[in-house]
Structures are given as C-alpha cells and as structure tokens.
C-alpha positions in Angstrom: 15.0 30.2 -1.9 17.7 29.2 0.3 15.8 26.0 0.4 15.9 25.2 -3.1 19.9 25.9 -3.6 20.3 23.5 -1.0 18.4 20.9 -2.7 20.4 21.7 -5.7 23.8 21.1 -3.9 24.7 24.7 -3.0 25.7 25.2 0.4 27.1 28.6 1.1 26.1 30.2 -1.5 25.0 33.7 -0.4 21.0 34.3 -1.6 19.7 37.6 -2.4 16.2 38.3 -0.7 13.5 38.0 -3.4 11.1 40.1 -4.0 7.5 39.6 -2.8 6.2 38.8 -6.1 8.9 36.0 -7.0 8.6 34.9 -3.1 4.9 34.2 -3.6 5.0 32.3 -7.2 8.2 30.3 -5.5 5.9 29.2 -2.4 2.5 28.4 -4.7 4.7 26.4 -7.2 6.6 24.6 -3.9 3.1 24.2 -2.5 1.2 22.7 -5.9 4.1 20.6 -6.1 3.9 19.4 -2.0 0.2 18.7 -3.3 0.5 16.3 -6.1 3.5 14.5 -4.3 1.0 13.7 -1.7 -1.6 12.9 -3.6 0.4 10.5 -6.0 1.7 9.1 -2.6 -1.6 8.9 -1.0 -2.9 6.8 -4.1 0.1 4.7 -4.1 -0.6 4.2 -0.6 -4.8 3.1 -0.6 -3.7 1.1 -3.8 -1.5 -1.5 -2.0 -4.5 -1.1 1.1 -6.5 -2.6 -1.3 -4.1 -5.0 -2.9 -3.2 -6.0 0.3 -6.9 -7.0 1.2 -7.8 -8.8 -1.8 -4.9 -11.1 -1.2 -6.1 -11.7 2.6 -9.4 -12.4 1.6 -8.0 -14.6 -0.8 -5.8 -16.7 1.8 -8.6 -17.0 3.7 -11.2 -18.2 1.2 -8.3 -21.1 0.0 -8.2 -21.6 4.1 -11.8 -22.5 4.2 -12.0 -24.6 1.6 -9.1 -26.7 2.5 -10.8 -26.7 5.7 -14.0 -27.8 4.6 -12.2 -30.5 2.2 -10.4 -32.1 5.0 -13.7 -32.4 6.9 -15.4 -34.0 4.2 -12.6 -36.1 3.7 -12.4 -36.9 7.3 -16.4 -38.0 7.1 -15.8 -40.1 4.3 -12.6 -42.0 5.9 -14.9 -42.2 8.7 -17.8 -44.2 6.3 -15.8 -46.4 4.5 -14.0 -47.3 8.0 -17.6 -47.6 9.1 -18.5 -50.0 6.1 -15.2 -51.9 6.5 -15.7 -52.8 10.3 -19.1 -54.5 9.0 -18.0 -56.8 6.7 
C-alpha cells in the first residue's frame, strides 16, 4: 500500500496496515498487472527482433545482387575490351 501512494504522489502520508484479505487482492492485482506489462513488453520486444532481421536479410540480399551485377558487368567490360583489342 505504501507503494501505491507513492506512485500516486503521496509521500508522508501515514498508511493504515491492511488487512490480510485487501493485502492479498492488492498483491494478485499488482502481480496480474506486473504480468501483462511484461508480456506486452516482451512482444514489443521479439516484434522489432524480427523486424530487425528481415531488414538485415534484406540489406544483404540487395548486397549480393549488387555484387553479382558488378561482376557481370566487370566480365562484360572485360569482352568487349577483349573484342576491341582485336579489331
């Protein structure tokens, strides 16, 4: 309880001890809270894992092609330099 009025902004206010029954509904409802912010967080978390990961796989699939275009391009400057020099 003292807890909670501090997240609310109160600071010395003076708590009365709760009784067993309110303290245990307090501390399931705290805890099913703690769960779902961690589970929303948790899914936030594998979702930009996985964004993340497309996008390198991504960069590198546009690497290899430019890559493999170059090469081919090299091969063909190298043929028509090839076909020049015999003329």
């Amino acid at each position: 309880m003292r807890a909670k009025m501090r997240l609310m902004g109160f600071r010395g206010a003076a708590v009365k001890p709760l009784n067993e029954e309110a303290a245990a509904e307090l501390g399931a409802e705290l805890l099913g809270e703690a769960i779902v912010f961690g589970v929303g967080g948790l899914c936030l978390y594998l979702e930009y894992a996985r964004q993340a990961g497309q996008a390198r796989r991504r960069e590198e699939e546009q690497a290899a092609t430019l890559r493999d275009l170059r090469d081919r391009l090299q091969r063909l400057q190298d043929e028509l330099d090839a076909l020049a020099g015999r003329r």
